[in-house]
FISE-159566 format. One record per atom (N, C-alpha, C): atom name; z, x, y. Coordinates in Angstrom, 1 decimal. Example, Ala and Ser with C-alpha at 12.3 -4.5 7.8 and 13.67 -1.06 7.14 Angstrom:
('N'; (7.8; 13.2; -5.7));
('CA'; (7.8; 12.3; -4.5));
('C'; (7.8; 13.2; -3.3));
('N'; (7.1; 12.8; -2.2));
('CA'; (7.1; 13.7; -1.1));
('C'; (7.9; 12.9; 0.0));
% end
This chain:
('N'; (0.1; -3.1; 23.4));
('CA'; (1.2; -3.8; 22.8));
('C'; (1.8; -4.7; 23.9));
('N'; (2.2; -6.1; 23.3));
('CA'; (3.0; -6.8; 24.7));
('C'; (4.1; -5.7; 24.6));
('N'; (5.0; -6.7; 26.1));
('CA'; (6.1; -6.3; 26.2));
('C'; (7.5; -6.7; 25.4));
('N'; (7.8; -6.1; 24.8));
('CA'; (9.0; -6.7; 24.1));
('C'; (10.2; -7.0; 24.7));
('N'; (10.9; -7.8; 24.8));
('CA'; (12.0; -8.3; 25.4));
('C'; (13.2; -8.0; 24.9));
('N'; (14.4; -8.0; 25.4));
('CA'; (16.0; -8.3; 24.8));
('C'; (15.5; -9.0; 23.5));
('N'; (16.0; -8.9; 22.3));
('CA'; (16.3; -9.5; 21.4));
('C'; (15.0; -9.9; 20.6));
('N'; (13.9; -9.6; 20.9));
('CA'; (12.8; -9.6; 19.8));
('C'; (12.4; -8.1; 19.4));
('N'; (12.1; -8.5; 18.6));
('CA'; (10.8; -7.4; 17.8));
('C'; (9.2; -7.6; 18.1));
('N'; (8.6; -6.3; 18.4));
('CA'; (7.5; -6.4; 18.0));
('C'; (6.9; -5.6; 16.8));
('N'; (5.8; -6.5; 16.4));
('CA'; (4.9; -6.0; 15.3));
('C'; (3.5; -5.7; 14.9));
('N'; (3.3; -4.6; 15.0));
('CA'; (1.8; -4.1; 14.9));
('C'; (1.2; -3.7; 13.9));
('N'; (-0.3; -4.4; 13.1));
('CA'; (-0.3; -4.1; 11.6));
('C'; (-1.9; -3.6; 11.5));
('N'; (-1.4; -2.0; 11.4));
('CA'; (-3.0; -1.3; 11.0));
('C'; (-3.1; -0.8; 10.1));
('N'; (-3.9; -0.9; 8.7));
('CA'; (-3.7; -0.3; 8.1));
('C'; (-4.4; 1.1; 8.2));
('N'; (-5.1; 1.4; 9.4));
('CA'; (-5.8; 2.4; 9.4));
('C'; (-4.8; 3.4; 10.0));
('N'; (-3.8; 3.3; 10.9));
('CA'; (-3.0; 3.8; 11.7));
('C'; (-2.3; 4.9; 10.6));
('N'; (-1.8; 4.8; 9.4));
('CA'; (-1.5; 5.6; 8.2));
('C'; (-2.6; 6.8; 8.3));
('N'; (-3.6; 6.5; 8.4));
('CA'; (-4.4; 7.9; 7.8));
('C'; (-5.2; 8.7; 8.8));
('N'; (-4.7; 7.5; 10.5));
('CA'; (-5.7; 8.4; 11.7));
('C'; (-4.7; 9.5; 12.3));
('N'; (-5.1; 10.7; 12.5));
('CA'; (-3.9; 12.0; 12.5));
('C'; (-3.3; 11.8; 13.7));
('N'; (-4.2; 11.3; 15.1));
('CA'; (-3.3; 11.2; 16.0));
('C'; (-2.5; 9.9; 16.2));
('N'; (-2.5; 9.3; 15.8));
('CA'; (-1.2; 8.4; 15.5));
('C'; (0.3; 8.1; 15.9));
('N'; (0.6; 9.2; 14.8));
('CA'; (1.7; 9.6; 14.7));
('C'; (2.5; 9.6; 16.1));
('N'; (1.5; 11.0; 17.0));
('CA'; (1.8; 11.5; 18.5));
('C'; (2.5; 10.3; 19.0));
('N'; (1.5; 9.4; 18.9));
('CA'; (0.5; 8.5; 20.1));
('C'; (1.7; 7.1; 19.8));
('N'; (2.2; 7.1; 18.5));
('CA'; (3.6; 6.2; 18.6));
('C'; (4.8; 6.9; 18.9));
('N'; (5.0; 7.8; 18.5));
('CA'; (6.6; 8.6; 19.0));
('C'; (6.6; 8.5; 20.8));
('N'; (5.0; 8.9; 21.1));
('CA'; (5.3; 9.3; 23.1));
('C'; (5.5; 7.7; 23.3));
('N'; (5.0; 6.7; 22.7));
('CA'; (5.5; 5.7; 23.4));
('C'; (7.0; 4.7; 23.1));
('N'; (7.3; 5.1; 22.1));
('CA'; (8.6; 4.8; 21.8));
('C'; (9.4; 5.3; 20.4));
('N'; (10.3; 6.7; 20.0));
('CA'; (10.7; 7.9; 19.4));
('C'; (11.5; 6.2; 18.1));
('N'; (12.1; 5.5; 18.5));
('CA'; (12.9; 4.6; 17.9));
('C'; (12.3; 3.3; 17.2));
('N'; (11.1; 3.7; 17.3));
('CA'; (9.9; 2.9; 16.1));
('C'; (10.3; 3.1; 14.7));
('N'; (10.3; 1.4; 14.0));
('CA'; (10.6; 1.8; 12.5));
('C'; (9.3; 1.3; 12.0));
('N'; (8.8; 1.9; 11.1));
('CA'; (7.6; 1.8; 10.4));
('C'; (7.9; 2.0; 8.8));
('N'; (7.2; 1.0; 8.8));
('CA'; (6.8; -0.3; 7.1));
('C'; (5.4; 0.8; 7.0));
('N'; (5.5; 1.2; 5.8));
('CA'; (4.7; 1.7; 4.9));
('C'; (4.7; 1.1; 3.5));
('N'; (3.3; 0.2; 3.4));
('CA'; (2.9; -0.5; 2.1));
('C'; (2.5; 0.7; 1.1));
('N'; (3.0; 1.0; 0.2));
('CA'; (2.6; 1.8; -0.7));
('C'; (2.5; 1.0; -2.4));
('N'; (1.5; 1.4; -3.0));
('CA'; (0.9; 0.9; -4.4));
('C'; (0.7; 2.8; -5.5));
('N'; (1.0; 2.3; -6.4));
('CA'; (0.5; 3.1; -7.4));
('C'; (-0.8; 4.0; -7.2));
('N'; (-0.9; 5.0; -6.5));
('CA'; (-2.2; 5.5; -6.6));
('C'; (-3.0; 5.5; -7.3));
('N'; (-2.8; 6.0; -8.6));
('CA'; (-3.7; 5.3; -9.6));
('C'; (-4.2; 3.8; -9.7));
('N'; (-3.7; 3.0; -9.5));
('CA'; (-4.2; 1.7; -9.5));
('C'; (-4.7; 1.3; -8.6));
('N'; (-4.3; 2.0; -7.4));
('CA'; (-5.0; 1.8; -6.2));
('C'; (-6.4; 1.9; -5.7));
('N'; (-6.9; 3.4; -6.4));
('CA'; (-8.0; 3.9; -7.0));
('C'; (-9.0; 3.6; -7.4));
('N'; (-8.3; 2.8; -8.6));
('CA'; (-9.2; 2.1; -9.8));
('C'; (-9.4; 0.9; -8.8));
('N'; (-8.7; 0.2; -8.2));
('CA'; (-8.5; -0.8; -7.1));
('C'; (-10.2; -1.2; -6.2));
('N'; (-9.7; -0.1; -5.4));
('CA'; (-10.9; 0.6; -4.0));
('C'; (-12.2; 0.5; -5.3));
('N'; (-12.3; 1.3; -5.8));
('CA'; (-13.7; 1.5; -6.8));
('C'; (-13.9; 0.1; -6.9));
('N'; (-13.6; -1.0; -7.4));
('CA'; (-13.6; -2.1; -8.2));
('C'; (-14.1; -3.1; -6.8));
('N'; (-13.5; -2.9; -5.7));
('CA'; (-14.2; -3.2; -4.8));
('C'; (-15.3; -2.6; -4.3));
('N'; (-15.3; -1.5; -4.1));
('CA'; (-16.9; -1.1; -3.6));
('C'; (-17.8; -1.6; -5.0));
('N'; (-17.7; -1.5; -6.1));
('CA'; (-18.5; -1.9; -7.5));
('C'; (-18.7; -3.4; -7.2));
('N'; (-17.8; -3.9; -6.4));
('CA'; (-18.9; -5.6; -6.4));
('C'; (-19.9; -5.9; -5.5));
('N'; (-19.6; -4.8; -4.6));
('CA'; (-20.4; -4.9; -3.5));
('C'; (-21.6; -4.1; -3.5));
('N'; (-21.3; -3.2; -4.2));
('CA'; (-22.4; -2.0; -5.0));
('C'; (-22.4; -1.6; -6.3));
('N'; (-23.1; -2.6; -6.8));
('CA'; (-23.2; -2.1; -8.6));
('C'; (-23.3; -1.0; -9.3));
('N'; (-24.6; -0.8; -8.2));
('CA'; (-25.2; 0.4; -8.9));
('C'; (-24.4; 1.9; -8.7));
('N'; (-23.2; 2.0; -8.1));
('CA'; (-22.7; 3.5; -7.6));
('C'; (-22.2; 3.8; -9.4));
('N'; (-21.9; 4.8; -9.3));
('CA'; (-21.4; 5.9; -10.2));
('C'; (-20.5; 5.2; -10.8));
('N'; (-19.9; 5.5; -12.3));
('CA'; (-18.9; 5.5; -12.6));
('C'; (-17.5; 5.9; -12.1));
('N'; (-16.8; 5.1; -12.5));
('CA'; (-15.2; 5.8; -11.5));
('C'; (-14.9; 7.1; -12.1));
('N'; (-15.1; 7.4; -13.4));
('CA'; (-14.9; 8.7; -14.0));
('C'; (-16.0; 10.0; -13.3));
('N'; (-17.2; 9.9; -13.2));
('CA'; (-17.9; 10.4; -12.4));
('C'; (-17.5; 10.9; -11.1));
('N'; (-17.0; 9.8; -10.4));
('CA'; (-16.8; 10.0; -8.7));
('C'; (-15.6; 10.5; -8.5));
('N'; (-14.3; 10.5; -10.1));
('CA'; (-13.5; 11.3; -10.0));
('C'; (-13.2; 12.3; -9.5));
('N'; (-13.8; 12.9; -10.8));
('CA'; (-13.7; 14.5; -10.9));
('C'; (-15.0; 15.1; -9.9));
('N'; (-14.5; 16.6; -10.0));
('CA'; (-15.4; 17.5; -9.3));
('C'; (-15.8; 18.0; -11.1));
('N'; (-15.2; 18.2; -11.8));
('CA'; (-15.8; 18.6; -13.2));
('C'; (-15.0; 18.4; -14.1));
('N'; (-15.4; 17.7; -14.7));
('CA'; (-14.8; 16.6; -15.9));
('C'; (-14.2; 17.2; -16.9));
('N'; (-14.7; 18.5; -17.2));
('CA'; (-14.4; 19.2; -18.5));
('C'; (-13.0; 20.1; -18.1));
('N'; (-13.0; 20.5; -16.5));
('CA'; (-11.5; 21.3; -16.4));
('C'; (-10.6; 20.0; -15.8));
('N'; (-11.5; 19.0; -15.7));
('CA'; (-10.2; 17.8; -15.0));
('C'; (-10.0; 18.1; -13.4));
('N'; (-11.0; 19.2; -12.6));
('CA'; (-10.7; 19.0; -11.1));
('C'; (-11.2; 17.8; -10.4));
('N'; (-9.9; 17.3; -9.8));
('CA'; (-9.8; 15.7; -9.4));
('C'; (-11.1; 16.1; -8.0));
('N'; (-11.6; 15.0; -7.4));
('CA'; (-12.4; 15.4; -6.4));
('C'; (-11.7; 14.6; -5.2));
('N'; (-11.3; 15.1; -4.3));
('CA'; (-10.7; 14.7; -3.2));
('C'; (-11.4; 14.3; -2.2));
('N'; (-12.8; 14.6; -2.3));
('CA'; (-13.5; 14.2; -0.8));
('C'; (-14.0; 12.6; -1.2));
('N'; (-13.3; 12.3; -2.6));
('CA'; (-13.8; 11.1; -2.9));
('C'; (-13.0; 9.7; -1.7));
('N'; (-13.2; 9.3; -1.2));
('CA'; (-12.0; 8.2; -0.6));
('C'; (-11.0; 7.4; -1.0));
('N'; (-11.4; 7.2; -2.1));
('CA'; (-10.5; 6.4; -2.8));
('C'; (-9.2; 6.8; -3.1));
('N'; (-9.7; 8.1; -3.7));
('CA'; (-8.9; 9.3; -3.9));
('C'; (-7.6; 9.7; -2.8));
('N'; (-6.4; 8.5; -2.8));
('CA'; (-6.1; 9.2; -1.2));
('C'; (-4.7; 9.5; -1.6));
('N'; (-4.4; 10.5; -0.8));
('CA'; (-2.9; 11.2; -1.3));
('C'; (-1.8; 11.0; -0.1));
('N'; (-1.5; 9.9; -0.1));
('CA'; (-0.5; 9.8; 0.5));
('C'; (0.2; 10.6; 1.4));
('N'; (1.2; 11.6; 0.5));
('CA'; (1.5; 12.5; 1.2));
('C'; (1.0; 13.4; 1.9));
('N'; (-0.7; 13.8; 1.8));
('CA'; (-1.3; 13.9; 2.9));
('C'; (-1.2; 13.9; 4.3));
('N'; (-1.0; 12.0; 4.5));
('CA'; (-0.7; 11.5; 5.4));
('C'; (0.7; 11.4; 5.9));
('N'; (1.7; 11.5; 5.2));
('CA'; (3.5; 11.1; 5.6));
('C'; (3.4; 12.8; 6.3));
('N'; (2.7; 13.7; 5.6));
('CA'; (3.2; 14.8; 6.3));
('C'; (3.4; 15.1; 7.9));
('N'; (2.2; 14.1; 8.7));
('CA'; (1.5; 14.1; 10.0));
('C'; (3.1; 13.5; 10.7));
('N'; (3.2; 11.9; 10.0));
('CA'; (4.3; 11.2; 10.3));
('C'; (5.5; 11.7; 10.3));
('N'; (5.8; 12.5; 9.4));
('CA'; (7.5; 13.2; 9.0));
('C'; (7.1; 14.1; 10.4));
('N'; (6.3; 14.7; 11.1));
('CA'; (6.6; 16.0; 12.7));
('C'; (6.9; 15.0; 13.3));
('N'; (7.2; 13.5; 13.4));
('CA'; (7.6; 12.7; 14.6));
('C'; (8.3; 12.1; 14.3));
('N'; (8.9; 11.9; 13.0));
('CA'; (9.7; 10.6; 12.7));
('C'; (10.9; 10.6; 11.7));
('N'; (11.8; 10.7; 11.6));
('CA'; (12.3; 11.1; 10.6));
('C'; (12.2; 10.0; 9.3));
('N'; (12.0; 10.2; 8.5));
('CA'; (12.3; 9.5; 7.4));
('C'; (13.3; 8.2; 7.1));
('N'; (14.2; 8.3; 7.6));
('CA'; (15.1; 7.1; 7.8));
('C'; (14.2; 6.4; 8.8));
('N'; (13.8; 6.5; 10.0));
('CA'; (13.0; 5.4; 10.1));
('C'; (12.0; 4.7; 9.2));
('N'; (11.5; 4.9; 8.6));
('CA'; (10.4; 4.8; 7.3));
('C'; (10.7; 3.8; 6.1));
('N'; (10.4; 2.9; 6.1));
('CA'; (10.6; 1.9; 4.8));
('C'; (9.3; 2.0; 4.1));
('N'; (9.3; 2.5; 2.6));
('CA'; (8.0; 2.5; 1.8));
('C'; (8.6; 0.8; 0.8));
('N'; (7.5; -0.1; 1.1));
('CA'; (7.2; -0.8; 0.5));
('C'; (6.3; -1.0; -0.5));
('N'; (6.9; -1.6; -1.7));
('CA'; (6.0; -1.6; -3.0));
('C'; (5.2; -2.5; -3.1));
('N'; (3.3; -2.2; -3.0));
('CA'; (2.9; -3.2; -3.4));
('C'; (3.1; -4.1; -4.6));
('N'; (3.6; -3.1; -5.6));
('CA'; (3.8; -4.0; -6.7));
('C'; (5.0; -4.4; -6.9));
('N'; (6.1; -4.2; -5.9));
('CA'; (7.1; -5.4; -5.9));
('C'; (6.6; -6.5; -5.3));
('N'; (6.2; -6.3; -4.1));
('CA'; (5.6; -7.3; -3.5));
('C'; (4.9; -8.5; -3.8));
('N'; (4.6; -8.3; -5.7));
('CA'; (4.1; -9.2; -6.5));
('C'; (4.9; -9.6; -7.5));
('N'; (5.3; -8.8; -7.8));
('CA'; (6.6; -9.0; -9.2));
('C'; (7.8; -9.8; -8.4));
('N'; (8.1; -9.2; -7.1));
('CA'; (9.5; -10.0; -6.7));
('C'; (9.4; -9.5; -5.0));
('N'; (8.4; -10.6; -4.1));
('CA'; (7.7; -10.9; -3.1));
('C'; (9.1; -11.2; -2.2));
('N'; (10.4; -11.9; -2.7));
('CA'; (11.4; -12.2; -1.8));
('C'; (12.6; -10.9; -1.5));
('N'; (12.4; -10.1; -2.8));
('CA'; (13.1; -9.3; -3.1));
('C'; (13.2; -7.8; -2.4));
('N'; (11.6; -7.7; -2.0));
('CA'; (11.1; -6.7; -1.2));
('C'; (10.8; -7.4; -0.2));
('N'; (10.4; -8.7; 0.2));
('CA'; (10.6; -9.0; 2.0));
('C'; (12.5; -8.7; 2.1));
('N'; (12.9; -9.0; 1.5));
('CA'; (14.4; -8.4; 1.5));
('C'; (14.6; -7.1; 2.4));
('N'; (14.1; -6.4; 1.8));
('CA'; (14.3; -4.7; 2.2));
('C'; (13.8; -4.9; 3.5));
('N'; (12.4; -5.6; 3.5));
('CA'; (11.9; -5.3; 4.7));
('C'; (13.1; -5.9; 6.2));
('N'; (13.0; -7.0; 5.7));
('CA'; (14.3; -8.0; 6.8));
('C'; (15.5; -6.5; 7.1));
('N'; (16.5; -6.2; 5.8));
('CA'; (17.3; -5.6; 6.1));
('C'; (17.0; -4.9; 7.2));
('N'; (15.7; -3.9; 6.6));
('CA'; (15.0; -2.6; 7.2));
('C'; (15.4; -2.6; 8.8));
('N'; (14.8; -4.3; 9.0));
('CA'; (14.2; -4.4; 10.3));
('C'; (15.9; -5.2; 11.2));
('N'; (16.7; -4.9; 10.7));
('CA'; (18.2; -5.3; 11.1));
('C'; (17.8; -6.6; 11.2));
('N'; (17.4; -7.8; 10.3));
('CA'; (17.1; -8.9; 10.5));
('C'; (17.7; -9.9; 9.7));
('N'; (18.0; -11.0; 9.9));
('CA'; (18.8; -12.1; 8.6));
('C'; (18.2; -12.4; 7.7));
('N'; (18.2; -12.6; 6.9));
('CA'; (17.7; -12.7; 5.5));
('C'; (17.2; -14.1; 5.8));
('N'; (15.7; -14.6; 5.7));
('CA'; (15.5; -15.8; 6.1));
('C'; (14.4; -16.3; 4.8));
('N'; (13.6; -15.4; 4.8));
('CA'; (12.5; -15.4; 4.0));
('C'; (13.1; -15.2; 2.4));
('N'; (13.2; -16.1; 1.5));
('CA'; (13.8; -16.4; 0.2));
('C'; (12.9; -16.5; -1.1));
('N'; (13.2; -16.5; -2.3));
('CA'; (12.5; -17.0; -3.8));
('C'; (11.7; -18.7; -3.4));
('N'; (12.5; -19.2; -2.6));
('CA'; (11.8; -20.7; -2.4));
('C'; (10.7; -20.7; -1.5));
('N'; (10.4; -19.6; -0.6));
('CA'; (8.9; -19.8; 0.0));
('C'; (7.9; -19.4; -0.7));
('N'; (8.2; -18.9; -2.2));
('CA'; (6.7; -18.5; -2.8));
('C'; (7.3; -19.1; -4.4));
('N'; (5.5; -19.4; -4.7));
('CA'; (5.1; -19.4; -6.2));
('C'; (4.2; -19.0; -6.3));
('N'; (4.3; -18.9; -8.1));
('CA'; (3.3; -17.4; -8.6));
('C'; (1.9; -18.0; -8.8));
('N'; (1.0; -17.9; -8.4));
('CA'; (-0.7; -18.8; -8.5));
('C'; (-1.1; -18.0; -9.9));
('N'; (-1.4; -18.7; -11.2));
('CA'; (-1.7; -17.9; -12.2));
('C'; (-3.0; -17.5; -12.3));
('N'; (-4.1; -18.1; -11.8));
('CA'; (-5.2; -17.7; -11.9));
('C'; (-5.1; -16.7; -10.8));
('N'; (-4.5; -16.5; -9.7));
('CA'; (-5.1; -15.2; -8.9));
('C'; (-4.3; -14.3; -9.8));
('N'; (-3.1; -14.2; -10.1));
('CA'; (-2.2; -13.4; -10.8));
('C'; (-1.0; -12.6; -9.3));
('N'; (-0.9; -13.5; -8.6));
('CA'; (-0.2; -12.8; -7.2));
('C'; (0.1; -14.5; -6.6));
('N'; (1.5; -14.2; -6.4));
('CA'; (2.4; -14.7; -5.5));
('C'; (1.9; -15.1; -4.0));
('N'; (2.2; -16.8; -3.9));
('CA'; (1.7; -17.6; -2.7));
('C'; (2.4; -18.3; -1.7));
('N'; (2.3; -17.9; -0.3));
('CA'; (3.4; -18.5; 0.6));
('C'; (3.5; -20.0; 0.1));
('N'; (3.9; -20.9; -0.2));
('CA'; (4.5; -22.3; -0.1));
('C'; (3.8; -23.1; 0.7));
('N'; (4.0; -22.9; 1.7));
('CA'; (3.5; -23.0; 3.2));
('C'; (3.7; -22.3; 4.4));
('N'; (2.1; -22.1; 5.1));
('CA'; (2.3; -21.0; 5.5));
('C'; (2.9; -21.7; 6.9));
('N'; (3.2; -20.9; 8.0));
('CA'; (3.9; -21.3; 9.0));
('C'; (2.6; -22.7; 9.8));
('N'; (3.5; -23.6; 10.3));
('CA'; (2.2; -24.7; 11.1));
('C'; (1.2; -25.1; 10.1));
('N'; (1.1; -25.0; 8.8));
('CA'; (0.0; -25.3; 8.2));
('C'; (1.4; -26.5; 6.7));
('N'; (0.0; -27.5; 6.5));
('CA'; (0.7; -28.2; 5.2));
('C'; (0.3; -27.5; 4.1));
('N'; (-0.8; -26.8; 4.0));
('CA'; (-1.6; -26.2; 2.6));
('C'; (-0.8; -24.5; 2.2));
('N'; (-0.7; -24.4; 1.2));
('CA'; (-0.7; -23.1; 0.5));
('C'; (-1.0; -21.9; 1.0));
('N'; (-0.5; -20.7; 1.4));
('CA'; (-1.6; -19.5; 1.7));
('C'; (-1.3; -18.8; 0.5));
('N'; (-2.3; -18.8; -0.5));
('CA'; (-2.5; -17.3; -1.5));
('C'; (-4.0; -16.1; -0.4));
('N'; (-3.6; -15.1; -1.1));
('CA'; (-4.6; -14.2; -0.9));
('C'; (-6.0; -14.5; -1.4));
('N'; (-6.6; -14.0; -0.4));
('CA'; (-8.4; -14.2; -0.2));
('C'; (-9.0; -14.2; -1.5));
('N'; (-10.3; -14.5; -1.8));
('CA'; (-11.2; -14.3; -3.0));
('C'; (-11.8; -12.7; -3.3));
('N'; (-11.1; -12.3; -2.9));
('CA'; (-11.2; -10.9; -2.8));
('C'; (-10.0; -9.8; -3.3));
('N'; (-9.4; -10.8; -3.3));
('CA'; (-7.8; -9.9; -4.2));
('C'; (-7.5; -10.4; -5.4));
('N'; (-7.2; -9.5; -6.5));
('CA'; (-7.0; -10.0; -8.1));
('C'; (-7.8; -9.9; -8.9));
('N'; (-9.5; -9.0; -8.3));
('CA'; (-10.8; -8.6; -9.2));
('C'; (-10.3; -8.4; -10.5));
('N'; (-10.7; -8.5; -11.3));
('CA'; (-10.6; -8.1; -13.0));
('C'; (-10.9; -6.4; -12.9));
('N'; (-10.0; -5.5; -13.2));
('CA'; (-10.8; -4.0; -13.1));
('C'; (-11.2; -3.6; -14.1));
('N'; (-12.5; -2.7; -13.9));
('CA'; (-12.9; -2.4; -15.2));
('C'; (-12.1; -1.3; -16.5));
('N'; (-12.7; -1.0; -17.4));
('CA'; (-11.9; -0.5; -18.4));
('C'; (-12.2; 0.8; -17.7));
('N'; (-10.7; 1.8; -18.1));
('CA'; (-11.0; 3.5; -17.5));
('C'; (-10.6; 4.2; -18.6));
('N'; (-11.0; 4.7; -19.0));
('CA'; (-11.2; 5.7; -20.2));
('C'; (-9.3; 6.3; -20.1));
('N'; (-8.5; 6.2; -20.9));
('CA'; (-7.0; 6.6; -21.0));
('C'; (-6.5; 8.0; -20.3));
('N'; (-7.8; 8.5; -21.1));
('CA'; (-7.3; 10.3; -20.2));
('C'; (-7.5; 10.4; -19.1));
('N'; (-8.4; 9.5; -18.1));
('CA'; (-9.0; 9.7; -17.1));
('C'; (-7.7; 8.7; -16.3));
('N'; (-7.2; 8.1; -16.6));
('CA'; (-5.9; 7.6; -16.2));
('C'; (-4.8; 8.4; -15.8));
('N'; (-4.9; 9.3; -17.2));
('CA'; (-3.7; 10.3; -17.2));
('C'; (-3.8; 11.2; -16.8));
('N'; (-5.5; 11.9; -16.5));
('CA'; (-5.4; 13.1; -15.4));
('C'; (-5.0; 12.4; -14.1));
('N'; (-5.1; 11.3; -13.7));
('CA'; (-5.0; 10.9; -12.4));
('C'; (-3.5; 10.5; -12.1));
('N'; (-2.6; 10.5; -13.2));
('CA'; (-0.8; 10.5; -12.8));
('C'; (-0.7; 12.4; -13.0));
('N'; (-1.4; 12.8; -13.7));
('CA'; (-0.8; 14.1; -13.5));
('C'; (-1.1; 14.6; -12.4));
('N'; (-2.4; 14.3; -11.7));
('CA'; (-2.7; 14.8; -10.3));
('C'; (-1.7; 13.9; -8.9));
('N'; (-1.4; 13.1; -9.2));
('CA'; (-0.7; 12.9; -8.1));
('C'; (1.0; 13.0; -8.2));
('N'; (1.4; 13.5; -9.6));
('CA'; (2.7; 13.7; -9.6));
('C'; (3.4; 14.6; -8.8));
('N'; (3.2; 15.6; -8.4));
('CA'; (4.0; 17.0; -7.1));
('C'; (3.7; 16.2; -5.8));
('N'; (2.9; 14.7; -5.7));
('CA'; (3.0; 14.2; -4.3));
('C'; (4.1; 13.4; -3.7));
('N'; (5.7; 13.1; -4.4));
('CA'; (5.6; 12.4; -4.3));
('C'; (7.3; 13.0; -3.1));
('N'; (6.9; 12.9; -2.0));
('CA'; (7.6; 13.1; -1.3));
('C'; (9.0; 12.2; -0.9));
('N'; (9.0; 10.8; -0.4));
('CA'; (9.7; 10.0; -0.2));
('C'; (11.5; 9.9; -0.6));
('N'; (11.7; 10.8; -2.0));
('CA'; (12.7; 10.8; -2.4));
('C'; (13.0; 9.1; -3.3));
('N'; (12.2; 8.3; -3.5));
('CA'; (11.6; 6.9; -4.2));
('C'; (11.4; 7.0; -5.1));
('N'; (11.7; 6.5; -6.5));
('CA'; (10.8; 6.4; -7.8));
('C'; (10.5; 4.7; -7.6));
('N'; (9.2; 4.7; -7.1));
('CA'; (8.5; 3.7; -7.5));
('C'; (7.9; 3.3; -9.1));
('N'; (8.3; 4.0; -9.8));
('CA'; (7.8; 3.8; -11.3));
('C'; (6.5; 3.7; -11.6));
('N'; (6.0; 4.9; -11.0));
('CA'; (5.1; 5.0; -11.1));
('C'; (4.3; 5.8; -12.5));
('N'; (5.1; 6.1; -13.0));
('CA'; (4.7; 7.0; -13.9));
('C'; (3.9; 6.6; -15.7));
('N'; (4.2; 5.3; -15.5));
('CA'; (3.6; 4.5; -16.8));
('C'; (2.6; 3.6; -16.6));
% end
């Protein structure tokens, strides 16, 4: 990490850092007053998400219902799947080092629905002035997700890559709904992300 000075912030963005166990340690030993941005999305959608990407890149793998379950007929969810990821799993590692007030859970799916609204939280989060507004983004209707205006030093547009906004495939209703009933006792944060519909 550089060195941070009087009156900046630094910022460090891994998304792997969430799910590697020593982590957690390995930020508190080097500074206990770290606030950390956690992007969080609908697990269920997220899921269906991950699959939908590995299925373009691999046609031929399994059905998402398949790689679900461990057995379809009692509905045991299969965890060693990847996709499959429980969050709270991971906050648990984080919560031995950090308290929770440091912790902003951001919504991916605010982040699309109302992109100024949740950089909002984040600015507040981060003791910072509200700079970032409704005027630096419009909605791109063919990706279906919200686009910087202009990105910093550039005249052109930044939307997200050709790689974000896949069409997902159809998932059988129950296999939806076993997968909100399995992740409902996870939901530690004290947040209702609305996730429930």
């Amino acid at each position: 990490m550089p060195r941070t000075l009087d009156g900046q912030i630094t910022m460090e963005k891994m998304p792997s850092y969430f799910v590697t166990r020593e982590a957690p340690a390995r930020i508190s030993a080097m500074s206990k007053d770290t606030k950390l941005i956690v992007g969080v999305r609908d697990p269920v959608t997220r899921a269906i998400s991950d699959y939908t990407q590995t299925l373009s890149k691999r046609p031929d793998i399994p059905t998402l219902e398949s790689l679900t379950f461990k057995n379809r007929s009692t509905g045991l969810i299969d965890t060693s799947w990847s996709a499959i990821q429980i969050y709270a799993k991971h906050l648990e590692h984080w919560l031995r080092h950090f308290p929770i007030g440091q912790m902003l859970f951001a919504s991916g799916e605010r982040l699309i629905s109302d992109p100024a609204g949740e950089l909002g939280r984040v600015q507040d989060f981060l003791g910072l002035k509200r700079i970032i507004t409704d005027k630096h983004f419009y909605f791109n209707k063919t990706k279906g997700f919200p686009c910087l205006k202009k990105a910093e030093g550039s005249s052109k547009p930044h939307c997200l890559g050709k790689t974000k906004g896949r069409t997902h495939p159809e998932i059988a209703q129950e296999v939806v709904q076993r997968l909100r009933e399995f992740y409902r006792p996870y939901q530690m944060t004290g947040h209702n992300f609305g996730w429930d519909g």
